[in-house]
C-alpha positions as CSV (number, residue, x, y, z in Angstrom):
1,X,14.4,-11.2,-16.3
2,X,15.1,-12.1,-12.3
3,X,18.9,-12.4,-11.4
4,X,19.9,-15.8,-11.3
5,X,20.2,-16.5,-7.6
6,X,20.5,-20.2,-5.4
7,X,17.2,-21.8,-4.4
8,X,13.6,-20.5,-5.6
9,X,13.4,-18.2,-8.6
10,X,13.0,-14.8,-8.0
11,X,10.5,-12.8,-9.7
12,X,11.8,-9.6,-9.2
13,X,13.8,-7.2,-12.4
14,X,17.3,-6.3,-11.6
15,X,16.7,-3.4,-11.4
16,X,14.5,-3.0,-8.5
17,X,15.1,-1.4,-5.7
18,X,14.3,-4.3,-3.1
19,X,16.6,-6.6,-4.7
20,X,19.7,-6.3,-2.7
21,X,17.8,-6.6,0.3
22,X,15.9,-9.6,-1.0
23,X,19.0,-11.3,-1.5
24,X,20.5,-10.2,2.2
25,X,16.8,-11.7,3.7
26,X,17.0,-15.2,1.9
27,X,20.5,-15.5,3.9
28,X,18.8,-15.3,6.8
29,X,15.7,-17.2,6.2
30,X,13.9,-18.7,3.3
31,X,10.6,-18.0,1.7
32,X,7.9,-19.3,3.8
33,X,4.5,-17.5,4.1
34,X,3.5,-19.8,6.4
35,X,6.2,-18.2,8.9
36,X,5.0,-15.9,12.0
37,X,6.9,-12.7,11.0
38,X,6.7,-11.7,14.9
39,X,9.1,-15.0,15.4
40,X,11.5,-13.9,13.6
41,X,14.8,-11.9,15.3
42,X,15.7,-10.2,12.4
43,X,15.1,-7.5,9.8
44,X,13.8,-8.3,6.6
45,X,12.4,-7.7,3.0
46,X,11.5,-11.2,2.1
47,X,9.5,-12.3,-1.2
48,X,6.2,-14.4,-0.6
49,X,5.8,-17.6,-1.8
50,X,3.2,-17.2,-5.3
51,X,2.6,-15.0,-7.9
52,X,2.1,-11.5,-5.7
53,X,2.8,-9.5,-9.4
54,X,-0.5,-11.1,-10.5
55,X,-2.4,-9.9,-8.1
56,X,-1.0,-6.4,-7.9
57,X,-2.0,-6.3,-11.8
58,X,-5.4,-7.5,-11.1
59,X,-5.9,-5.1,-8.6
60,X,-4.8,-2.4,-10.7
61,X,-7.3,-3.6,-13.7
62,X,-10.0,-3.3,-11.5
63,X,-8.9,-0.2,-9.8
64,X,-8.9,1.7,-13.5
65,X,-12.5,0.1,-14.3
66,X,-13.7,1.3,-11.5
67,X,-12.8,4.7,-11.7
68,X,-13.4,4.6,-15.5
69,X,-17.1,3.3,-14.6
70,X,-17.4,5.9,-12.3
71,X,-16.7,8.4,-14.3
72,X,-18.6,7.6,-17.0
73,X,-21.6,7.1,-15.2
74,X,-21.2,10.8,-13.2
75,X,-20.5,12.2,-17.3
76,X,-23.7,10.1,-18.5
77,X,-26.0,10.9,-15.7
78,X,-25.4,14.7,-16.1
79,X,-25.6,14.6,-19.7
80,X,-29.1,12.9,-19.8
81,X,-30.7,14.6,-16.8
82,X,-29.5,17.8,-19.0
83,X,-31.4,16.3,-21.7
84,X,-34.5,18.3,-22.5
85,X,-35.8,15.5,-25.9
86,X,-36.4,13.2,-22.9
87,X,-38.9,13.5,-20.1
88,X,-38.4,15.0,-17.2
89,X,-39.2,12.5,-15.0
90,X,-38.0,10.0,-16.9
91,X,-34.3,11.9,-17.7
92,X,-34.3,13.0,-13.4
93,X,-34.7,9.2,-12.6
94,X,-32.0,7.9,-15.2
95,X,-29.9,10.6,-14.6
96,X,-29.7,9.8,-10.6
97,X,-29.4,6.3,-11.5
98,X,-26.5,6.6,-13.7
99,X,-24.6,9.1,-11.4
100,X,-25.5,7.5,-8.2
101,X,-24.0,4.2,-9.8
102,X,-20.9,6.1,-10.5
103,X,-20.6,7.3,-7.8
104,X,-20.6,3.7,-6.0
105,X,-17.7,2.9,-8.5
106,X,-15.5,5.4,-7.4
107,X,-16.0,5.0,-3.6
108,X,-15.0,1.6,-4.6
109,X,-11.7,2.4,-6.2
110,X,-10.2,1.9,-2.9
111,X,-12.4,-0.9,-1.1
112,X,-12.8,-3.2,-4.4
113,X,-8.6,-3.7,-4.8
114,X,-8.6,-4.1,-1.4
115,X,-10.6,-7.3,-0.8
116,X,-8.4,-8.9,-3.7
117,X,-5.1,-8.3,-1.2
118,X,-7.3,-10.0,1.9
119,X,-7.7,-13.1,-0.2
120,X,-3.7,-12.9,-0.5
121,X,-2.8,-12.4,3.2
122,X,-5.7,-13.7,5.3
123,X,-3.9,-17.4,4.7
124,X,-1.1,-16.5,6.2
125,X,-0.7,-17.1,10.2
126,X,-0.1,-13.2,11.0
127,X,-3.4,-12.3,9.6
128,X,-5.2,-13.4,12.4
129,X,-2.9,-11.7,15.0
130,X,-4.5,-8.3,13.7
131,X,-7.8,-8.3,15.0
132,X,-6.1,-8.0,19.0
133,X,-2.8,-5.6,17.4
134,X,-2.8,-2.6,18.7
135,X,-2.9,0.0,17.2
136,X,-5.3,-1.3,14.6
137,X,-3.4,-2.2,11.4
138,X,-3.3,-0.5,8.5
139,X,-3.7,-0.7,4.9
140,X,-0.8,1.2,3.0
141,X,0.8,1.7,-0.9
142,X,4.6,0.8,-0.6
143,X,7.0,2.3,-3.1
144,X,10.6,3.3,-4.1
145,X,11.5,6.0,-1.5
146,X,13.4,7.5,-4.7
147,X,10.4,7.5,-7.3
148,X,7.6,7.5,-5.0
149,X,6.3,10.6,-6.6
150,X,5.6,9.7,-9.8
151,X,2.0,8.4,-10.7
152,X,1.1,4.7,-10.9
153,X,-2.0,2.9,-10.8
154,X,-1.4,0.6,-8.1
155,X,1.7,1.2,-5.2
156,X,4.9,-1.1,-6.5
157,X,3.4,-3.5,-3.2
158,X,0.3,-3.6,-1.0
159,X,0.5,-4.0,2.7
160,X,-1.2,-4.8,5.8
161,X,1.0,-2.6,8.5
162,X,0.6,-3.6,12.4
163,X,3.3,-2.7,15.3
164,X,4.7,-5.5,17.6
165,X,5.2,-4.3,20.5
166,X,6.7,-7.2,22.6
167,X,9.3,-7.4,20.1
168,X,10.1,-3.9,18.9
169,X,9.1,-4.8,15.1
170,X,6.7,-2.8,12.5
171,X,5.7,-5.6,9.8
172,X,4.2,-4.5,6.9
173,X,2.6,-7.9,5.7
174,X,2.7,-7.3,1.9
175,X,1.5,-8.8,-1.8
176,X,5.1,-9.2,-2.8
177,X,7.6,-8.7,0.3
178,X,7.3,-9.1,4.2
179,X,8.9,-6.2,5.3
180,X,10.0,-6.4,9.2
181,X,11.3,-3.7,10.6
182,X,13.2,-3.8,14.0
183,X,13.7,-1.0,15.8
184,X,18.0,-1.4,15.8
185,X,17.4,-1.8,12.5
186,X,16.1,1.2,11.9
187,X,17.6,4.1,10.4
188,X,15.6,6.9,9.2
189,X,12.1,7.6,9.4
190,X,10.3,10.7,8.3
191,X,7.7,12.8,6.4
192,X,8.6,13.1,2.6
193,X,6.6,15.9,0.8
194,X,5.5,16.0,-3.0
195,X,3.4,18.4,-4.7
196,X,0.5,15.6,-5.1
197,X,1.0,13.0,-2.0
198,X,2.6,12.6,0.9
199,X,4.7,9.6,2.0
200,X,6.1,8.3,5.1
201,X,9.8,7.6,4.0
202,X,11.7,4.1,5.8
203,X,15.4,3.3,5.6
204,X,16.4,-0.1,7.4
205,X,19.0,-2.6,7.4
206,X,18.5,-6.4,5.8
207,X,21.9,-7.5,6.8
208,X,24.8,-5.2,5.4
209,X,22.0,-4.2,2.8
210,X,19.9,-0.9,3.7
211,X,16.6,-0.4,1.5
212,X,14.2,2.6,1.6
213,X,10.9,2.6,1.0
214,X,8.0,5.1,0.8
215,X,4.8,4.2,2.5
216,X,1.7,6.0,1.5
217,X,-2.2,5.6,2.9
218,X,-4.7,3.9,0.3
219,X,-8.1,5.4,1.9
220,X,-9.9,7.3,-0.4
221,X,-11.7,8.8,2.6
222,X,-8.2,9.4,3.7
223,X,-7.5,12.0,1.1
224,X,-10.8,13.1,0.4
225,X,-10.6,14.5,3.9
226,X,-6.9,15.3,3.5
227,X,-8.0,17.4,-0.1
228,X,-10.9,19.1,1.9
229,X,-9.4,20.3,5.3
230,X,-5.3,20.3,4.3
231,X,-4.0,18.5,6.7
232,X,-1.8,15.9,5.7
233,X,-2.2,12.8,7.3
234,X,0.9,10.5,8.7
235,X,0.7,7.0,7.5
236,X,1.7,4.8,10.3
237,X,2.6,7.0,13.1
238,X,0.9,5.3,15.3
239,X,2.1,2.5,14.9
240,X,6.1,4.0,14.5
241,X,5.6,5.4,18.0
242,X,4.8,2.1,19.4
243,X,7.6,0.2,18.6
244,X,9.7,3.1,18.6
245,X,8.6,5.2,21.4
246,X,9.1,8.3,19.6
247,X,6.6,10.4,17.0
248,X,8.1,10.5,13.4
249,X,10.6,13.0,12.4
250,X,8.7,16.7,11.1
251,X,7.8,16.7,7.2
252,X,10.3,18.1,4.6
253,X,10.2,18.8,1.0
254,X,11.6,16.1,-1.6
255,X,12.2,17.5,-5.0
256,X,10.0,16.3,-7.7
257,X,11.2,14.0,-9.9
């Protein structure tokens, strides 16, 4: 399944699209969640020490029960409050039980996955940096710049994003990889479009390997807001112009595909 590589197994298929730079970063340093990413004077996509694909699944499990409990209970709370066999007061009460517990579920299709990455990355010694980063970190879907359009339960990682300032690196602390990005590493960075998101798109250098990625928000407030006023949001500008010292580069179009 992995390709056979020196050192630790890698859990990763050929064919994705971090693997070259996986196997650039593990010349330069070797898997060690324990390490303080801001130490380190390089760029990388590294692979983190455990099982991160189980707990991308499980947060994708719980993700789909959520919204499947949600919707259910929205469905069965109109359906019995629309009831007229059952008592009014009776059918009102069950009905805004039903449909207010619903909608708890789906406000927690966001929150609930969540709190399964902060058991993953609050051991490590850069989770504790975040409560004095500034700006405040971020919580953001990472895909395959190529492919980031099509729909999938759960981003292909999950990451905690934070600039550092003093030395010129955005980390993206993630389930799978720790991605750090120095700033002469950097090659592109810019708005890509699609009909139904929008994604921040990220091309670096890990050695003579360059990987792109797509980096999306995972608020739900985020695009309830974004679906309500149109405005798109920029995830991680913020934090882009303070290690770069520039804002990101205007939005274009990327062709569905």
């Amino acid at each position: 399944m992995s390709r056979a590589t020196p050192g630790p197994d890698i859990p990763f298929a050929d064919d994705d699209f971090r693997l070259p730079a996986i196997l650039a970063s593990l010349q330069l340093h070797p898997i060690d969640d324990s390490a303080d990413l801001g130490l380190i004077d390089a760029s990388l996509c590294l692979p983190t020490e455990g099982n991160g694909g189980r707990t991308l699944r499980r947060m994708k499990w719980l993700g789909l029960a959520l919204l499947l409990f949600g919707g259910l209970g929205l469905f069965l709370g109109w359906v019995i409050s629309a009831t007229p066999r059952i008592d009014y007061h009776i059918r009102t009460l069950l009905g805004a039980v039903l449909a207010g517990a619903g909608f708890i579920c789906l406000l927690g299709v966001s929150p609930g996955p969540r709190l399964l990455a902060d058991r993953s990355l609050k051991a490590r010694p850069t989770y504790d940096r975040l409560r004095d980063a500034k700006p405040r970190p971020t919580y953001v879907g990472i895909e395959n710049a190529a492919t980031y359009q099509k729909f999938k339960a759960v981003p292909e990682d999950f990451a905690m994003a934070y600039a550092d300032r003093d030395a010129g690196q955005l980390i993206l602390e993630g389930i799978r990889c720790r991605y750090i990005i120095r700033r002469e590493d950097l090659l592109h960075v810019g708005m890509a479009e699609a009909a139904q998101t929008t994604a921040l798109q990220i091309d670096y250098r890990v050695g003579q390997e360059v990987v792109s990625i797509a980096v999306s928000g995972v608020s739900s407030a985020s695009a309830i807001l974004q679906g309500l006023t149109g405005r798109k949001t920029l995830p991680l500008d913020a934090h882009i112009q303070a290690v770069m010292g520039k804002p990101t580069e205007p939005p274009h179009t990327t062709a569905n595909a």
